[in-house]
C-alpha positions in Angstrom: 30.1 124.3 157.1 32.0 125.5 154.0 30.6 125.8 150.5 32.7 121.9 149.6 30.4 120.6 152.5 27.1 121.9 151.0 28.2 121.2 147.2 28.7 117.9 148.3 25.5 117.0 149.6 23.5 118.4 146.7 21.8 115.8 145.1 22.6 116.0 141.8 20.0 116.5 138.7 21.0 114.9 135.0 18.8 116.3 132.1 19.1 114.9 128.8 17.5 115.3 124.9 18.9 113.9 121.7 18.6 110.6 119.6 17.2 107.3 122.3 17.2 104.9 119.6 19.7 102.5 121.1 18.5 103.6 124.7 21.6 106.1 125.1 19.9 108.8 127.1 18.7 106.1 129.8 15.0 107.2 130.2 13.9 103.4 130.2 10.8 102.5 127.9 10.1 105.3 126.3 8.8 104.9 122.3 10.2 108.3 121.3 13.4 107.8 119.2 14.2 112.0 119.3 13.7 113.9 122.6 14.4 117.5 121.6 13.4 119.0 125.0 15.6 118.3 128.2 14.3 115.5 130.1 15.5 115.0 134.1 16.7 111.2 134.0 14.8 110.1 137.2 17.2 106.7 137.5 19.8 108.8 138.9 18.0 111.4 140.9 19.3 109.3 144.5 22.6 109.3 143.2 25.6 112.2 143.3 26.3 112.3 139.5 30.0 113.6 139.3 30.9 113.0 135.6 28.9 112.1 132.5 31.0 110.4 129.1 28.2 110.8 125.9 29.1 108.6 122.8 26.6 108.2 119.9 25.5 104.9 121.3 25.7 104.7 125.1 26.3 107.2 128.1 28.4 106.9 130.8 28.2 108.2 134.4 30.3 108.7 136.9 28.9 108.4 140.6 30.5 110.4 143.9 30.8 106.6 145.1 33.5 105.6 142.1 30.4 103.6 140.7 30.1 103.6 137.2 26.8 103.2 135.3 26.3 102.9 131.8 22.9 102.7 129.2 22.8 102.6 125.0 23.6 99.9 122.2 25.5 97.0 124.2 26.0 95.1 120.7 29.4 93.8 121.9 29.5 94.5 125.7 31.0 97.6 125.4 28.6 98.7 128.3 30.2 96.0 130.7 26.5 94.6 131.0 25.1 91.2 129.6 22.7 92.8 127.6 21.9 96.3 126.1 20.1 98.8 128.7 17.3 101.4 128.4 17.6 102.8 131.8 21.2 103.2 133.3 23.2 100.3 134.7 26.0 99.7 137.4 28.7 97.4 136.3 31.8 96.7 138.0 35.5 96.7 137.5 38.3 97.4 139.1 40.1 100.6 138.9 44.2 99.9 139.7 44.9 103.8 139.4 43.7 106.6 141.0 42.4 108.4 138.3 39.9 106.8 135.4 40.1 108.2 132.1 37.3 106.9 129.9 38.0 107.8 126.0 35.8 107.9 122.6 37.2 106.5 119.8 
C-alpha cells in the first residue's frame, strides 16, 4: 500500500470558528452567533472532505464523491437548496467539465 492509498482512506476532520449567524459554519442549532474556538463539524465526519469554498454567508464543501454540500444565508438560493440551512446540505447539479471552479464575488 502506498502513502495515496492510506491518504485516501483517512476520514477527513473539518473544524471551524467564526461568525454562525446565517448558519455558515454548518454546526446545526446552535444559539451562539461567534464561535471563536475551532469546533469539529460532526455532519461531515463519514464523509472524505476534499475541498472547502468559505464566503461571508455560506460554506461550501467539496466531497471525494464529486458531491457538493452547502450551509449559510440561502436568501436567493444561492445554496442550490429550497431553503437556508444550519447544518450542511447536498444539492445536485451537473458538472459538464472535468474540473469545478467555484468563485466569490
Amino acid at each position: 500500500m502506498d502513502v495515496d492509498e492510506i491518504w485516501n482512506d483517512l476520514p477527513s476532520l473539518v473544524y471551524c470558528w467564526g461568525n454562525m449567524t446565517h448558519g455558515q459554519l454548518g454546526l446545526g442549532g446552535i444559539e451562539e452567533e461567534q464561535i471563536c474556538e475551532a469546533r469539529e463539524l460532526t455532519a461531515l465526519t463519514d464523509k472524505h472532505v476534499t475541498h472547502v469554498a468559505c464566503g461571508v454567508y455560506h460554506t461550501m464543501f467539496l466531497l471525494k464523491s464529486g458531491v457538493v454540500y452547502s450551509c449559510g444565508n440561502n436568501d436567493r438560493g444561492q445554496l442550490g437548496h429550497d431553503r437556508a440551512h444550519r447544518r450542511p446540505g447536498a444539492f445536485h447539479f451537473v458538472i459538464t467539465h472535468k474540473e469545478l471552479t467555484l468563485s466569490l464575488p
